[in-house]
N, C-alpha and C positions, 0 to 999 in steps of 0.2 A: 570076467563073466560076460558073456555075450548075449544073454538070453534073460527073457525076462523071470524075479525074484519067485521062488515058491515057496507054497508055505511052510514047507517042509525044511528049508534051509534056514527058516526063522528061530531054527532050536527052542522049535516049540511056541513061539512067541506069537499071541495071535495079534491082527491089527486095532490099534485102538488110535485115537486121532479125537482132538478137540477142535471145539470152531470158538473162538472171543470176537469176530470177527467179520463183515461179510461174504471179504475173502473166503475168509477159514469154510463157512458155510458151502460156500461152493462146491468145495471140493468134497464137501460129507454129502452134500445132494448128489453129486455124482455117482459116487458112492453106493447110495442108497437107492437109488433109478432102479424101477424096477422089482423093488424090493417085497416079499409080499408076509401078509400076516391076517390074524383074524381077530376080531373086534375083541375077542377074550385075551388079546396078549398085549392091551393097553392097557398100562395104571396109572393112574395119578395117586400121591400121595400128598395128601395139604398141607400135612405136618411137615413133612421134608421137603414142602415145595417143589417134588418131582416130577414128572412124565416119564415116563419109560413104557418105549417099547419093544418089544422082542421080535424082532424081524428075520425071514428067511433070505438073504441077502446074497442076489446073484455076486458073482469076485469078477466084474467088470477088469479090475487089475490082472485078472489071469487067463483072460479070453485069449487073449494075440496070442500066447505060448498054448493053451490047448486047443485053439486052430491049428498051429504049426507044427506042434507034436502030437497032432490025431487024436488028444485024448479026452477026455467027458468034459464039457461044462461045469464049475462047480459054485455051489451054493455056502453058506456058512450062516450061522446061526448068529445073529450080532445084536446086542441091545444100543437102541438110539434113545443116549438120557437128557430131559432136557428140563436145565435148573431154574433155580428160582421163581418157581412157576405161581401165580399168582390164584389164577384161574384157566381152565380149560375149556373151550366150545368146541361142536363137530357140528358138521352138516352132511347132508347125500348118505348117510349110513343108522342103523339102528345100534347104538353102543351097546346096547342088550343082546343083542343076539349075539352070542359067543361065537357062529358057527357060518357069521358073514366074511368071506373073503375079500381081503383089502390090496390094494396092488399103489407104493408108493412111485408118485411120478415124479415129486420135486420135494425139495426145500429152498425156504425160502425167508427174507427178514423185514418186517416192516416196521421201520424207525419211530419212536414214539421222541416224546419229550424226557429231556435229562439222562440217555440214554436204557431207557425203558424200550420197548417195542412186543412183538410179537411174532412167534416164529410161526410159521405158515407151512404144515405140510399138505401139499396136495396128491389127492390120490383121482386114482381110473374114474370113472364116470360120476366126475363131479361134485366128490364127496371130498371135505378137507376136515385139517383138526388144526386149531390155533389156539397156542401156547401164550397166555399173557405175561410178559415177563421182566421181572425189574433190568438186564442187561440179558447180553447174547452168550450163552454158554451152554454147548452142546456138545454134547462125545456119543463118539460110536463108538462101539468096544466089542469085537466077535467073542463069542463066548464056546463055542465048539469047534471040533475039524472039520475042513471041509469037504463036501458031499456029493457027490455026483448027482449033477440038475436034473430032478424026477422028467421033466421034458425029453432031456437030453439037447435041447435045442437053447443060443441066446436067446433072451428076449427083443422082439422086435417093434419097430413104430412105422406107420406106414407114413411112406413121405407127403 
């Protein structure tokens, strides 16, 4: 194969990937760069100790191949879960308002005691949400096909 993987050759299989990790983290913040969503498709659940969010998720991974073969940007619908969650805070955004657009810049980890921490995602103008959590355990998991980007254009950051 010379070319980069699509999702189509995944027989179906969409991407899902965990982070235990810093490392691992990285590579799901990359991932999710750019990523956008609205205040209505966060949940926590106390019970479950979850987070989840349902992200519109530019495929970073398949930019180079549709620059090269001329074809659309695409997006994919992906839930970013994240466990053990103790408690949740947010800032820069009204959680009430279902109908606030969120634009994900980063993730990120900050180390507590005993392997505890808090996962840090940060978004567009200054608004974050931080995940308190007994360890680092987070998954991305796409949940539909992917879309040709309403823009039609990557996302960009000015240098």
């Amino acid at each position: 194969m010379t070319g980069d993987a699509r999702f189509s050759e995944g027989a179906e299989a969409a991407l899902s990937l965990g982070a235990a990790t810093p490392e691992d983290l990285k590579v799901l913040s990359a991932l999710v760069q750019d990523a956008v969503l609205t205040a209505a498709d966060i949940g926590f659940d106390r019970r479950a100790r979850r987070l989840v969010l349902l992200v519109n998720r530019f495929r970073w991974e398949d930019r180079a191949a549709a620059e090269r073969q001329g074809r659309p940007f695409e997006r994919v619908r992906s839930l970013l879960i994240i466990d053990d969650v103790g408690r949740v805070a947010s800032q820069g955004f009204d959680r009430g308002d279902g109908d606030t657009v969120l634009s994900v810049l980063s993730l990120g980890w900050e180390p507590g005691e005993d392997g505890t921490g808090r996962v840090e995602i940060v978004l567009a103008g200054d608004g974050a949400i931080a995940a308190v959590a007994e360890c680092l355990n987070v998954t991305l998991r796409d949940v539909s096909r992917p879309y040709a980007a309403p823009s039609g254009k990557a996302p960009g950051h000015p240098d």
